[in-house]
C-alpha positions as CSV (number, residue, x, y, z in Angstrom):
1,X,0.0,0.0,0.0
2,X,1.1,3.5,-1.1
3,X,-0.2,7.2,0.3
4,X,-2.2,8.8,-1.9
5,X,0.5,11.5,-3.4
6,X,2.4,8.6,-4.3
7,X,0.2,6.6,-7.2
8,X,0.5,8.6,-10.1
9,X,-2.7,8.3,-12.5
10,X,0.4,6.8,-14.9
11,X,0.6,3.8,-12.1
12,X,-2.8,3.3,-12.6
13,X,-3.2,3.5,-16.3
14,X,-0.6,1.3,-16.8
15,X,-1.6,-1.3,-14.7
16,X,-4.8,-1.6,-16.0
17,X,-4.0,-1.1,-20.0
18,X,0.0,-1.5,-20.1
19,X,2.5,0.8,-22.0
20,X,0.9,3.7,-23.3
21,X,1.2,3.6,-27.0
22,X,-1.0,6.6,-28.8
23,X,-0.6,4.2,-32.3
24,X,1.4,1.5,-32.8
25,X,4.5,3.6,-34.4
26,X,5.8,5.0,-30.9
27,X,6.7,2.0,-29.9
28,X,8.5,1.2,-33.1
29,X,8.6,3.5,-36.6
30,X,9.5,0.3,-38.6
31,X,5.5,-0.7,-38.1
32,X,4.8,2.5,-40.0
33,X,4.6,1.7,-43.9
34,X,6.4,4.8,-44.4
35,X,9.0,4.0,-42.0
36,X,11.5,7.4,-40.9
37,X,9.8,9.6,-43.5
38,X,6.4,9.0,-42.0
39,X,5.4,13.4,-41.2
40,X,3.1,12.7,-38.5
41,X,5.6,9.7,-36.4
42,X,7.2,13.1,-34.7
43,X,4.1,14.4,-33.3
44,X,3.0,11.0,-32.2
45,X,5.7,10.8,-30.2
46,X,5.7,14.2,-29.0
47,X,2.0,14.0,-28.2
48,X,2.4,11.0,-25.9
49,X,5.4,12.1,-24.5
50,X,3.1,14.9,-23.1
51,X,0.4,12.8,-21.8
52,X,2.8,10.3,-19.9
53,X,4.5,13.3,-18.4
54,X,1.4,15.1,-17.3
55,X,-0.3,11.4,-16.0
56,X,3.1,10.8,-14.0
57,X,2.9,14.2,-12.7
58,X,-0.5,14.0,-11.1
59,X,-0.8,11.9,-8.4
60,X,-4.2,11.1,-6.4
61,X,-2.7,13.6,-3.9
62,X,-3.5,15.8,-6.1
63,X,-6.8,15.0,-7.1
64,X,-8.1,15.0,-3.5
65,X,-6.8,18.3,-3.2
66,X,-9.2,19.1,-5.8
């Protein structure tokens, strides 16, 4: 058992789903048909980059705070 402010909504997410993969190229750019040149792989990445920071970041702490 953990307090509160230290189970991240990450923790929780990942137990329950696993990794977080927002499509299947940020976890590997070779399962993109367009491989390195794929536009778009960069802003995958970048936009679950963001949400795993911002779900480690919060922790239920938090939320009761709220």
């Amino acid at each position: 058992a953990r307090q509160p402010q230290e189970i991240s909504l990450l923790d929780v997410v990942e137990a329950i789903d696993g990794p977080i993969m927002l499509n299947d190229c940020t976890g590997s750019a070779a399962s993109c048909p367009f491989g390195d040149d794929c536009p778009i792989h960069p802003i995958w990445c970048e936009a679950q980059h963001e949400l795993v920071t911002k779900l480690r970041a919060t922790t239920f702490g938090d939320l009761v705070k709220k």
